[in-house]
C-alpha positions in Angstrom: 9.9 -13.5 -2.3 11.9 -13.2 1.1 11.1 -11.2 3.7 14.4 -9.2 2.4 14.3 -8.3 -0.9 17.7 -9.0 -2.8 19.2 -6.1 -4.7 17.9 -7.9 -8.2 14.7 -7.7 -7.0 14.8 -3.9 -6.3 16.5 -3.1 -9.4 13.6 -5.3 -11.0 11.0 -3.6 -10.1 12.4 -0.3 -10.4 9.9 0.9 -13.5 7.0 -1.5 -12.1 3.8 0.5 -11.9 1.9 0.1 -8.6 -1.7 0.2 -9.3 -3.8 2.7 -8.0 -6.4 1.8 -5.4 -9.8 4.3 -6.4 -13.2 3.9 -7.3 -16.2 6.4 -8.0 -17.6 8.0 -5.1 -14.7 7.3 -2.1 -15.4 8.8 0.9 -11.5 9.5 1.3 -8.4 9.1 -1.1 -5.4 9.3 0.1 -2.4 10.6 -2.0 1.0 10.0 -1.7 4.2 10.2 -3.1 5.8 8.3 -5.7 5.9 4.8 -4.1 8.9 3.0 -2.4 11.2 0.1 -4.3 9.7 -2.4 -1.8 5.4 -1.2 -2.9 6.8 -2.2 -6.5 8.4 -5.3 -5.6 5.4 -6.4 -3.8 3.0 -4.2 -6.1 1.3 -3.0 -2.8 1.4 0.6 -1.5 2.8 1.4 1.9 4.8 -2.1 2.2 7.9 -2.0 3.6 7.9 -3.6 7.3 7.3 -0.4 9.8 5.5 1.9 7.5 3.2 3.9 9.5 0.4 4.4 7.1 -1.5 0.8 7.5 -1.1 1.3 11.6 -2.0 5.4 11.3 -5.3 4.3 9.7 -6.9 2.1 11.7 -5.5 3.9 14.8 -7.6 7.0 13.3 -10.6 4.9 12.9 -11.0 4.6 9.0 -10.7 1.0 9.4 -12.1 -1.4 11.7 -8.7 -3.8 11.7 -4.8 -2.9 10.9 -4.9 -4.0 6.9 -1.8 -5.3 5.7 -0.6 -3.8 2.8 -2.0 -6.8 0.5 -5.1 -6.1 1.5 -5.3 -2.7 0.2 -8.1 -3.4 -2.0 -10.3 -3.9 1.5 -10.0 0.1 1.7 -12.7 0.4 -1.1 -15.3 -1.7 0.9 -15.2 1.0 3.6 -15.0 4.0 1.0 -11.5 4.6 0.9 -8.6 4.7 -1.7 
C-alpha cells in the first residue's frame, strides 16, 4: 500500500472489521469510536499519519516508546488494550 491510500482502497475496506486489541486482566482499555477508513485499510487502530493517540500515550507514560500503530499488539505486554 502507499503512503496515500487511493479511493479504491478506502471504499475497500469500508466494511473491514478492525480487530480488537484486549486480553483478560488489562490494566487499562481504551475505548474509542468506530474506527477511521485509513485503521481498516491498514487493519490498525489509530493509523492515519498525525493521530494523536500513539504520541498521547507514551507522552502520558503508559508506554515506554511512541508505538506505531502496527505495533498495537505491544500494548498488551504492558497491560493495556
Amino acid at each position: 500500500m502507499s503512503p496515500r491510500s487511493t479511493k479504491e482502497e478506502l471504499e475497500a475496506a469500508r466494511d473491514r472489521v478492525v480487530p480488537d486489541v484486549a486480553a483478560e486482566g488489562l490494566r487499562v482499555l481504551f475505548c474509542g469510536i468506530n474506527p477511521g477508513l485509513l485503521s481498516a485499510v491498514t487493519g490498525h487502530h489509530f493509523a492515519r499519519p498525525g493521530n494523536r493517540f500513539w504520541p498521547a500515550l507514551h507522552a502520558s507514560g503508559f508506554t515506554p516508546r511512541r508505538l506505531l500503530p502496527q505495533e498495537e499488539q505491544e500494548l498488551l505486554a504492558y497491560g493495556l488494550g
